[in-house]
N, C-alpha and C positions, 0 to 999 in steps of 0.2 A: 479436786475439781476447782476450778476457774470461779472468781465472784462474781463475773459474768456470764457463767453456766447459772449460780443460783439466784440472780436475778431474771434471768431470764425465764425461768421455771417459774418464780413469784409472780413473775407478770403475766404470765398465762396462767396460769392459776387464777390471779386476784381477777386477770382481764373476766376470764370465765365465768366467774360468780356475777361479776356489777352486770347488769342488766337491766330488764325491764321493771324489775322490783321497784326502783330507784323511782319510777313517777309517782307512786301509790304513795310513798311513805309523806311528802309533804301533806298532804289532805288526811293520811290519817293523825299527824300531829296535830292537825288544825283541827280533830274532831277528841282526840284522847289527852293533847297537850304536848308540848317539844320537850319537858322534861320527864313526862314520863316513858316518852319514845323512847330519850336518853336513857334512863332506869332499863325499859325492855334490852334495847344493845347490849348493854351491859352482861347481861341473864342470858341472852339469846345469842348471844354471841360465846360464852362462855358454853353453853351448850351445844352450840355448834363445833365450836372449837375438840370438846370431848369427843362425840361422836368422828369426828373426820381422824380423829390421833387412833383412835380405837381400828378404823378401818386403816388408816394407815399401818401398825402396827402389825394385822391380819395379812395385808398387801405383802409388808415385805417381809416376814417368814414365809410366804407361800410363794412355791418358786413359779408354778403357773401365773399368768395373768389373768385374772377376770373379773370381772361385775358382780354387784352384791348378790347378784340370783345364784352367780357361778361360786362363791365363796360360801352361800345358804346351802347349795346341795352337795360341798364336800364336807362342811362339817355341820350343819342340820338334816340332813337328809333330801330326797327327791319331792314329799311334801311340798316341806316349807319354799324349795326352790319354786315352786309352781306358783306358789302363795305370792312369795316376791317377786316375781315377773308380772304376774298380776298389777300389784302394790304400783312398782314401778312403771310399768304401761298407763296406768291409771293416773298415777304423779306426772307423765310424762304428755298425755289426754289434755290434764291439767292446765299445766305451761302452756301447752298448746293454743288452747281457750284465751287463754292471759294475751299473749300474742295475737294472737284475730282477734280480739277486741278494742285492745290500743293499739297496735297497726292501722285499723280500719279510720279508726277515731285520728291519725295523725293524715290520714293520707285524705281525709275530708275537710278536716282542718284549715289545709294547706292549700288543698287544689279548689273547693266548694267556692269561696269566693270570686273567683275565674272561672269556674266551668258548671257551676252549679249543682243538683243533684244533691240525692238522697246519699246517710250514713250507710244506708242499708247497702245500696249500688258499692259505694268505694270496700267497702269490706267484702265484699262479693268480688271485686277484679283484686284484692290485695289475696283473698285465697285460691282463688283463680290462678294467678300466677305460680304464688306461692306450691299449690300441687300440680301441677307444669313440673315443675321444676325438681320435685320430690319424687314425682315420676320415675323423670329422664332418670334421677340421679346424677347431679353434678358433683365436680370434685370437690377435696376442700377448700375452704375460704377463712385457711388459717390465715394468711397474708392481708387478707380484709380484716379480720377481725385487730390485727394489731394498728391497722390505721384508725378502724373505729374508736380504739382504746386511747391513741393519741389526740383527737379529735374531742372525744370526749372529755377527757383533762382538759384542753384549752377552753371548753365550752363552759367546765365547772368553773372557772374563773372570770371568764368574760361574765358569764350572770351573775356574778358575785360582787363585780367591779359595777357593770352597769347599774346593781341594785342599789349600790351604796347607799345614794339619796335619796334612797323611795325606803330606806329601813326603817321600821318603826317596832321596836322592842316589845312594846305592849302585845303583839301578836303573839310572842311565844308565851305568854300566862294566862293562853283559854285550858279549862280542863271540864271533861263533862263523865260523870263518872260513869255513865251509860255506855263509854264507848272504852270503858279500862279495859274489856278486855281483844279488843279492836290491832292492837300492835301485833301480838304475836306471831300469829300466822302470815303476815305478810313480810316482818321483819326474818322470820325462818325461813321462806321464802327465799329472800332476798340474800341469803347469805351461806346459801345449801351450795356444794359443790361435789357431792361426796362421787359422782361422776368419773370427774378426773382424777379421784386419787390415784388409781396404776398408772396412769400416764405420768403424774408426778414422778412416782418411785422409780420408771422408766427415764426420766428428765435426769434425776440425782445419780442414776447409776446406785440406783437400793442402798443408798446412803440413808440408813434411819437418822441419823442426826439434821443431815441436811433436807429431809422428807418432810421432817416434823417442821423446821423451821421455817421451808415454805408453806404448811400448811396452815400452822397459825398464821405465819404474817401476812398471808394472803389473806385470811378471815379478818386480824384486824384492820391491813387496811385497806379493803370493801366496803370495811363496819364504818372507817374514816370518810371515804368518802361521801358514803350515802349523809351521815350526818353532816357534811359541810354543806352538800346539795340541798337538804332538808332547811338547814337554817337560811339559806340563800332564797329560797323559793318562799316558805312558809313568812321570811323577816319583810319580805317585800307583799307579797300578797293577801296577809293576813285570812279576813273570812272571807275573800274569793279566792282562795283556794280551791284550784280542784281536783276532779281525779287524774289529771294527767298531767299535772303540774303544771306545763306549760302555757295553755289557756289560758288560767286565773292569772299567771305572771305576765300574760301578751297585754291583758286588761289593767293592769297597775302600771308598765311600763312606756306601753306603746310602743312599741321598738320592734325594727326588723331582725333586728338579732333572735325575734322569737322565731321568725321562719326557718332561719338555721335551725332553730332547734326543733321542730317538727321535722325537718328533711332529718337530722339525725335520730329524734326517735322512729322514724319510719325503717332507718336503714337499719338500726339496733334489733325493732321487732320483726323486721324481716330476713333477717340476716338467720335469728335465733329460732324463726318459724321453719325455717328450712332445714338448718343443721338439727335441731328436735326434730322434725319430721323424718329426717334421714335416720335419726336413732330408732326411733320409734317403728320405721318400715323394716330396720335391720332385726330389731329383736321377734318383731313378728313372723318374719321371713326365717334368720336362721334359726332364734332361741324358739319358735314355737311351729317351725316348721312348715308354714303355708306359702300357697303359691305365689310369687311377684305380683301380682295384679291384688290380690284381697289384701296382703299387706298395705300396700300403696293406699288402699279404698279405705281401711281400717283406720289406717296413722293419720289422713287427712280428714277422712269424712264425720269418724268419731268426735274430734271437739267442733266442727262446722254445725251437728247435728245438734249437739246441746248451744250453742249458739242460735239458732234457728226456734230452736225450745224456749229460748229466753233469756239465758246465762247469759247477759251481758254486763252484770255490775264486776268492771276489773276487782276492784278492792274486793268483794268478798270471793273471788275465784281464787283468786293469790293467796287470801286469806283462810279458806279452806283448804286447799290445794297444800300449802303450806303446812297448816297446823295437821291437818289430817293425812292427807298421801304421805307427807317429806316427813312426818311425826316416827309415824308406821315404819319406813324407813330407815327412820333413826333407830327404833327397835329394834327390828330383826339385824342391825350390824352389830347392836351390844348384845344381843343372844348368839349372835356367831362367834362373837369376842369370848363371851365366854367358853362356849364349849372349844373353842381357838386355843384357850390357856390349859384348858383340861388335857385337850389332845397330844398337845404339843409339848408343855410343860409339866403334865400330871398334877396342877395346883388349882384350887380354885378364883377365880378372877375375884378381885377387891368386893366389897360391900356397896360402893360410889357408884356401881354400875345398874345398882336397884335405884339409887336416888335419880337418876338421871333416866330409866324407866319413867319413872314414876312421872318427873318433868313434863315430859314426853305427852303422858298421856293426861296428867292434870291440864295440859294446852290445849291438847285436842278434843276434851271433852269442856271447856268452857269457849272455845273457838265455834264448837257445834252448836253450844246452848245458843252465841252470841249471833249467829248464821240464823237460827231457827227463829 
């Protein structure tokens, strides 16, 4: 295969990960501290990284294609598949949330000055649209997503360059021990793609060598970016930092160049509301078998409704969401992994695979303590 075949697979890969995660993490270094953000990347990325090689690995010995429910009910059983369509719907609920909260928040941002109005109102025509649209079902917007992705780059730099001389160092040495354990779940979040891995192994032509190497170097570097972004946003805005990054740096810099950057987190969270929606109406429709219309009603109306409930702090949605849903997730693929090795190999899978368990759920049970 072509280096421009496995580049091009990294890039949609890595494009598929960077997301919305990426506004939460400056605000939460300003509340945990930039080096122990640093520290979490490290951990959580290395865990990231296991779990996606684990499914990888699952992916291409199995010559079917399918999703973790689909790989749960060939070698865990019909149970657990039920469990993890759940799991996943739920993770998938999640994002959702994440999306109609900073969507709404960019697209009030941006236009509120000019045309006035309530956050409530602009988040109300951003999902509005948004299930229009999830409805219809539109095509893909693979072609979009790779201008976003270029756009994006340019914009990491432009506020990198533009902050130069508004940096002030002393901002990355707050740390409040209240908020240690605040990183996880949004940093896992932030760097989950376990999604696309059969697309991947479909990109390499089931080249496990070439599989693996997009999948790491897609995780690291997502994990590269977020941190240049983190230190660009957080070096400049210090404690007006906020949750959407771009506010608190509009306030430090004064610069139109932030309006770009709310049209592109609008395009980002809406881009990512639809294509999740379109998942999400899919697995309800074909994996659980209900009619087009309650699909449709389910995938949209489910995170509007906890929205409406009050869920509107992004950071701990993502951060739930993350530690908890995507945790869960990570589980049931290392209990597929293993009975994978059993099946397939007659051996038992490594010892590693209980440590990373365990990871797992020591995140998600201090993720919930730190929520509650």
């Amino acid at each position: 295969m072509r280096n421009t075949d496995i580049i091009k697979a990294l890039a949609v890969f890595a494009g598929t990960i960077i997301g919305v995660g990426i506004f939460g993490l400056p605000y939460v270094a300003l509340k945990s501290g930039f080096f122990v953000v640093l520290i979490y990347f490290i951990i959580v990325a290395g865990l990231a990284i296991s779990v996606h090689y684990l499914l990888g690995e699952i992916a291409h010995d199995t010559i079917r294609i399918a999703r973790i429910p689909g790989y749960a009910g060939e070698y865990l059983g019909s149970k657990v598949k039920k469990f993890s369509f759940v799991i996943s719907s739920l993770g998938l609920i999640g994002a959702l949330l994440a999306y109609l909260i900073l969507g709404g928040q960019f697209l009030y941002s941006f236009f509120s000055p000019f045309l006035g109005g309530s956050l409530l109102l602009y988040t109300l025509f951003f999902f509005a649209i948004g299930a229009v649209l999830i409805y219809r079902g539109i095509g893909t917007i693979g072609a979009l997503q790779v201008i976003i992705q270029a756009i994006f780059i340019i914009l990491l730099f432009l506020f990198f360059f533009r902050g130069i001389p508004f940096l002030e160092f002393d901002n990355f040495f707050t740390f409040d021990v209240q908020s240690l354990a605040l990183p996880y779940g949004v940093i896992l979040f932030s760097l989950w793609g376990v999604a696309l891995v059969p697309e991947v192994k479909e990109m390499v032509n089931r080249d496990r060598k070439k599989m693996i190497y997009v999948l790491v170097g897609g995780i690291i570097l997502a994990a590269l970016c977020y941190l240049f972004f983190t230190f660009s946003i957080l070096g400049v805005s210090g404690a007006n930092t906020t949750k959407d990054a771009i506010t608190g740096f509009s306030k430090a810099i004064g610069n139109r160049i932030v309006a770009v950057g709310y049209v592109f987190g609008l395009i980002i969270t809406f881009t990512s509301f639809i294509t999740l929606g379109l998942t999400l109406k899919k697995i309800f429709s074909y994996d659980m078998r209900l009619n087009r219309f309650i699909s449709w009603a389910l995938a949209c109306f489910a995170p509007f409704a906890l929205y409406a409930f009050g869920l509107r702090n992004f950071i701990d949605v993502i951060g739930l969401t993350g530690a908890f849903f995507l945790g869960m997730e990570g589980i049931i693929v290392i209990l597929i992994y293993r009975s994978f090795v059993r099946v397939r190999f007659q051996r038992r899978a490594g010892s590693y695979t209980y440590v990373l368990i365990a990871l797992l759920l020591i995140g998600m049970i201090t993720e919930v303590v730190h929520f509650l």
